[in-house]
N, C-alpha and C positions, 0 to 999 in steps of 0.2 A: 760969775758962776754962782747958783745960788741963791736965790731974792732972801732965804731963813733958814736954810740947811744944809750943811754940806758935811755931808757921810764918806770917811773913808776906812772901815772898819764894821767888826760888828756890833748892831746896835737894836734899839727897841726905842719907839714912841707909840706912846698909849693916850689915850681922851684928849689930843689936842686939835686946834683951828690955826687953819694957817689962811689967812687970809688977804688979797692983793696984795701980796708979794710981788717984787719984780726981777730979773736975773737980764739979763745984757749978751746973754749966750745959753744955759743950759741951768733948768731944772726951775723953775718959777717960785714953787716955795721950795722944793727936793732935789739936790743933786747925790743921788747914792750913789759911787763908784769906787771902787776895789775889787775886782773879777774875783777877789778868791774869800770873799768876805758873804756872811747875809745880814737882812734890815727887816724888820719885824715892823709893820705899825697896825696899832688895832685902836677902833672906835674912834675914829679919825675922820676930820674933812676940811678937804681942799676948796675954798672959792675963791672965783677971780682973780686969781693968779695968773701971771705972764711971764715966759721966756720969750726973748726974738729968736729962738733955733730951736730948740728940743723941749718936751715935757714941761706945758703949763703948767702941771699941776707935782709930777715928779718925771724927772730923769734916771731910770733906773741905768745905770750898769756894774753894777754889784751884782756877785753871783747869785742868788735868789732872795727874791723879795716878797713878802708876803702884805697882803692889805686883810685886814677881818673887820667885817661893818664900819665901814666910812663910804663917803661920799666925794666925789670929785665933779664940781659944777660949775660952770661959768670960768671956764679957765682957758687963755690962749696960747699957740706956739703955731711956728712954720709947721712943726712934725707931733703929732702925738700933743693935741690940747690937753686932755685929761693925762694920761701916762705914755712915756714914752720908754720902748722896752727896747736896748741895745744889743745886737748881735746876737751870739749864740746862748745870752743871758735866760733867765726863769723870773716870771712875774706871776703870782697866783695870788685873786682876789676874790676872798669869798664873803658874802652876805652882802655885799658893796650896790651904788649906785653909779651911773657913769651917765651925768646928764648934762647937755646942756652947754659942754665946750664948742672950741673953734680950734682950727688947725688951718693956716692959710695955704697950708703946702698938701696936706694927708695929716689922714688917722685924727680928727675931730675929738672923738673917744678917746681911741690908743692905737697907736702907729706900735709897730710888731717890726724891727729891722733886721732883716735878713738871720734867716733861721732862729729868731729868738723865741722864746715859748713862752705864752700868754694862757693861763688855764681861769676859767670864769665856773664858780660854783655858786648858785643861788645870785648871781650878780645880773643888774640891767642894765645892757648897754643901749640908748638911747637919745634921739634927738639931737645928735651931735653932727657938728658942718663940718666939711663939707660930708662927711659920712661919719659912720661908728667907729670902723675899726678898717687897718690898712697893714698891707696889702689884703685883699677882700681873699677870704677863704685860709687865712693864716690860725686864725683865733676861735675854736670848736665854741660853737652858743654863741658866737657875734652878728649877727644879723642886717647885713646894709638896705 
């Protein structure tokens, strides 16, 4: 779990690179998780990163998460290449880029699982396989 981070509590990362990271299950460079906690990270990015199941680039399930100007590119998983957002959790990334991942299963982008909330401001979700964002019409400004 893990390939460079594993969150269980409240936290902040600022100006770092996490790069080909690898995890064996969940969260490629990120695994946030404590529902009742949040994770702050700004001017941040994610490359080439890999989970075999969840969130290439992060595995959120921490109660809300926030991304401020970073990048998530080139990063794989079964679910959610770029971000993967758990249940009825809160994912909000503003000024962000979202290029360029893979997802072998869904959500290329960011996989959205069941009722979780994915809010995109000033962010581009883009180019990502097999689509941007999953399930399609879960994510307001994701565009498949």
């Amino acid at each position: 779990m893990a390939g460079a981070l594993a969150n269980e509590g409240d936290a902040a990362v600022t100006g770092s690179t996490f790069t080909k990271n690898s995890s064996g299950e969940y969260g490629g460079a990120i695994y946030a998780y404590d529902d009742d906690e949040s994770f702050a990270v700004t001017g941040s990015g994610f490359y080439q990163n890999t989970a075999s199941e969840d969130g290439g680039g992060i595995d959120n399930e921490d109660y809300y998460t926030t991304f401020t100007g970073g990048a998530f590119t080139g990063n794989t998983a079964e679910y959610g290449g770029g971000i993967y957002n758990y249940d009825d959790l809160t994912v909000a990334v503003t000024d962000g880029v979202i290029d360029g991942n893979t997802a072998t299963s869904g959500g290329g982008g960011i996989y959205n699982y069941d009722d979780g909330t994915v809010t995109l401001t000033t962010t581009s979700v883009v180019s990502n396989h097999p689509d941007n964002c999953e399930p399609v019409n879960t994510i307001s400004g994701c565009a498949d």
